[in-house]
C-alpha positions in Angstrom: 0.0 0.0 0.0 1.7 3.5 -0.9 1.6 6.1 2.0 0.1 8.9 1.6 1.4 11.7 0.4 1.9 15.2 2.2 -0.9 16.5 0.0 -3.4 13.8 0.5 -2.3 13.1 4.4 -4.9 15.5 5.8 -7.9 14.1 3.2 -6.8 10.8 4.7 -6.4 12.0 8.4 -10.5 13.6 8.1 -11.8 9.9 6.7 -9.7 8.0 9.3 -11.4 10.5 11.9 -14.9 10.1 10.0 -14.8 6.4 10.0 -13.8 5.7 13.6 -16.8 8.3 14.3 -18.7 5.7 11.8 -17.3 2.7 13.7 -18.5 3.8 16.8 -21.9 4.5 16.2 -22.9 1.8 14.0 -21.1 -0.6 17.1 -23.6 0.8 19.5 -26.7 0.6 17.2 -25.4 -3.0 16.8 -24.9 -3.5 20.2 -28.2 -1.8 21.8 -30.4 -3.6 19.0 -28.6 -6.8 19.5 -28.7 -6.9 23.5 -32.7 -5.8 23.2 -33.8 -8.4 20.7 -32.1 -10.9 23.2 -34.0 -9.9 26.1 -37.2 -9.7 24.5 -36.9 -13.4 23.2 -35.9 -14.6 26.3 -39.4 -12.8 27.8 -38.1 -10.1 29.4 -40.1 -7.1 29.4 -38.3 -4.1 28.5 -39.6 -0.6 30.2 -38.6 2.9 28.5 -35.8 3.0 31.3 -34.4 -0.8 30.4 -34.5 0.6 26.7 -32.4 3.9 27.6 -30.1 2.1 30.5 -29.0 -0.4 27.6 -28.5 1.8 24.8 -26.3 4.0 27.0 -24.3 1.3 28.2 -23.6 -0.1 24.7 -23.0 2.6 22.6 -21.4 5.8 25.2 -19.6 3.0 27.1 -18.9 -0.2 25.5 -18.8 1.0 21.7 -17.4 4.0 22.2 -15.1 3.3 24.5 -13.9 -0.1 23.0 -13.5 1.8 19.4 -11.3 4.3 20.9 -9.0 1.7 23.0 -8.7 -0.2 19.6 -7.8 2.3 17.6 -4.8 3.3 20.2 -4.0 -0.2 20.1 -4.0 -0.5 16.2 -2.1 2.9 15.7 0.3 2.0 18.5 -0.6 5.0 20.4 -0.7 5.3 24.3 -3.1 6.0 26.8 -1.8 9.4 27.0 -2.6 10.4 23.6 -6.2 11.0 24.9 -4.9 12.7 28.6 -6.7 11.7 31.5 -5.7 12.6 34.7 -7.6 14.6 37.8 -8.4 18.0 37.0 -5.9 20.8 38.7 -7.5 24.1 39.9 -7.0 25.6 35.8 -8.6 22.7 34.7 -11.6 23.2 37.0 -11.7 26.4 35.9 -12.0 25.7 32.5 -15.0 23.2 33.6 -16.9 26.0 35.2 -16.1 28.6 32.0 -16.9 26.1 29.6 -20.3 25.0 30.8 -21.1 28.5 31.2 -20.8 29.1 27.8 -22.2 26.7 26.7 -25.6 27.1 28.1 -24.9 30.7 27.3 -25.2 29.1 23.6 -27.6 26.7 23.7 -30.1 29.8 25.3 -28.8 32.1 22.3 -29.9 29.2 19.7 -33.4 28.9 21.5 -33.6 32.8 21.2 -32.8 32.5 17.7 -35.5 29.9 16.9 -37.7 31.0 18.9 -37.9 35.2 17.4 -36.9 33.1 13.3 -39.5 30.4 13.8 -36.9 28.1 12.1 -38.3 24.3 12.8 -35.7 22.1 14.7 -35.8 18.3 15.7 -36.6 16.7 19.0 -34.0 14.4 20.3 -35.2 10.6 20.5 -33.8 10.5 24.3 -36.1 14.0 25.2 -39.2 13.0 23.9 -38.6 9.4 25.4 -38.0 11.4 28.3 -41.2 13.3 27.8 -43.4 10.1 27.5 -41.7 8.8 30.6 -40.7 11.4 32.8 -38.8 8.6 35.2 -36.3 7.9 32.3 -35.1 11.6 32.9 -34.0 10.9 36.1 -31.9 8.0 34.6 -30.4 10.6 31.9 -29.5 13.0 34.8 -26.5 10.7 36.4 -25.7 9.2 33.2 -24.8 12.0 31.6 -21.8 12.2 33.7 -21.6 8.3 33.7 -21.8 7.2 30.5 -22.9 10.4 28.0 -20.1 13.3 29.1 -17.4 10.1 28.9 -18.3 8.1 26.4 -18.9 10.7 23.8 -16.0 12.8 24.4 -13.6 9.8 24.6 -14.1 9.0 21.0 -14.9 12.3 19.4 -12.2 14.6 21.4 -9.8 12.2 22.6 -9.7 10.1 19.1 -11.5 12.0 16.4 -10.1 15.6 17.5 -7.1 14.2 18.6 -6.1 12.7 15.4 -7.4 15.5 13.5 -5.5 18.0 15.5 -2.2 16.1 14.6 -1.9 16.6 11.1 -4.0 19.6 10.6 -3.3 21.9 13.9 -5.3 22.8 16.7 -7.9 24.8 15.1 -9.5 22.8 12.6 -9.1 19.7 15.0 -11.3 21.7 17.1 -13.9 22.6 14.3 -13.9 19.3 12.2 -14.1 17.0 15.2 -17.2 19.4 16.4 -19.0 19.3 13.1 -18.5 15.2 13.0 -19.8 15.3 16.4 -23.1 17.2 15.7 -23.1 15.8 12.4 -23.5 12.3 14.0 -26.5 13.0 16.0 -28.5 13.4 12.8 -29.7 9.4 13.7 -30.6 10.2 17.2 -33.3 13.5 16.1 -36.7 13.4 14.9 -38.6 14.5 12.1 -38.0 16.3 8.6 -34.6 16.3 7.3 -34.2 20.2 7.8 -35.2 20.2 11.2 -32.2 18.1 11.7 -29.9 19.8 9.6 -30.7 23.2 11.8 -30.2 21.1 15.3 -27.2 20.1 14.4 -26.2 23.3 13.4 -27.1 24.4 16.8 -25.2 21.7 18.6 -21.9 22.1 16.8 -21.3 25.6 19.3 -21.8 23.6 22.4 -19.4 20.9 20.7 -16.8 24.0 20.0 -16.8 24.6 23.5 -16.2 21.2 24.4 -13.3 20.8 22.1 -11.8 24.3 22.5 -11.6 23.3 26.7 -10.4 20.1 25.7 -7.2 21.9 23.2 -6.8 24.4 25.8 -6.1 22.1 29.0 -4.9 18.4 27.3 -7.0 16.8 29.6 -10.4 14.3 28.8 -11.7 15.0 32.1 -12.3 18.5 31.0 -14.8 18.3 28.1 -16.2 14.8 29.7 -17.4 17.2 32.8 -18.5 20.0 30.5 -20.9 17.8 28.5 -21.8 15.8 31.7 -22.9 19.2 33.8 -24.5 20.8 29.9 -26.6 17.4 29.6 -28.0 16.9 32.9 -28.6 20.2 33.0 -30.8 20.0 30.2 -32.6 16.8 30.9 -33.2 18.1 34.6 -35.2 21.5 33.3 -36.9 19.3 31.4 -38.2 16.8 33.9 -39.1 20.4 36.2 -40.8 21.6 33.1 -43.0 18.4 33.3 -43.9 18.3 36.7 -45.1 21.6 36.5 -46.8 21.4 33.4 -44.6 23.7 31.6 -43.8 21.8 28.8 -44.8 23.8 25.8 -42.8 26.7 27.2 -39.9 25.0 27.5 
């Protein structure tokens, strides 16, 4: 096989990065379908919460997780290539800036839809959530279980990560952000522009995931961001529906 060139290294760096993104997802579809087909031939009745609780565990932390230690071990990378270790004071720092900011753009997209009356998509896991206000309370704690470090092991740690090496900081930031909202298109509702205008809105809250993660080396970082950004989200929601505030939200 001829290596690639120094003019097609980056095309090839963006599809390596796309198809581990690819890998992973497809592995947790697999996974989730797979473990609830089991279950239901063996008889076992599967609430909304069993059908959350096993779609997190397989995809954020078995798929995503076992893509990314496969692909260190295939590229001979080491752990550290990702950076793990407990946050310092900065770090923390950067945990309490980034969520900030990143409810500060998720509020500034609702704004925006809200005075455009753009359509967007619901989220699969919201209006689950909506039907069955008890699997919010599962989402809450998973977010910083499984969602926050799952998802930001593969597409920061790996997909930025390998980006970043080839391309620079920068467009590792903005290419691994657009993959990541990009690949949420399977997980909203509804028409295909409604989709394509969510994930436009997601891919700021994914820039301030990546940009903390750039700035401090460290997975933690991000994985707390998006833990603290999700739960808060899922936990207005579940308020909204107890006090029958739904539509407003």
């Amino acid at each position: 096989m001829t290596a690639p060139t120094q003019q097609t290294r980056p095309v090839v760096t963006v599809a390596l990065a796309l198809v581990v993104a690819a890998v992973g997802l497809v592995a947790g579809v697999a996974l989730s379908l797979g473990t609830i087909v089991f279950l239901s031939l063996t008889g076992f009745e599967l609430s909304a919460t069993h059908l959350i609780v096993i779609s997190l565990v397989m995809t954020q932390g078995i798929a995503f997780g076992g893509v990314a230690l496969v692909y260190l071990r295939l590229r001979d990378l080491p752990t550290s290539f990702i950076g793990a270790r407990i946050p310092t004071l900065r770090d923390l720092g950067w945990v309490v800036g980034g969520y900030i900011t990143a409810i500060a753009a998720i509020i500034l997209a609702g704004l925006f839809v809200f005075f455009t009356g753009v359509q967007t998509s619901s989220n699969q896991a919201a209006e689950l959530g909506i039907q069955n206000p008890e699997v919010l309370l599962v989402l809450i704690p998973a977010s910083f279980v499984l969602i926050g470090p799952g998802e930001e092991l593969l597409f920061r740690g790996i997909v930025q990560g390998t980006i970043r090496r080839v391309l620079g900081p920068v467009p590792g930031v903005i290419l691994a952000s657009a993959v990541f909202a990009a690949i949420h298109f399977v997980a909203l509702t509804g028409g295909t522009s409604g989709r394509l205008v969510s994930i436009a809105i997601l891919f700021f809250p994914a820039l301030v995931f990546g940009a903390a993660y750039e700035r401090t080396g460290n997975i933690v970082v991000p994985s707390l961001i998006h833990g603290l950004y999700n739960a808060t989200l899922f936990s207005l929601l579940y308020v909204s529906i107890q006090m029958g505030q739904i539509g407003a939200l």
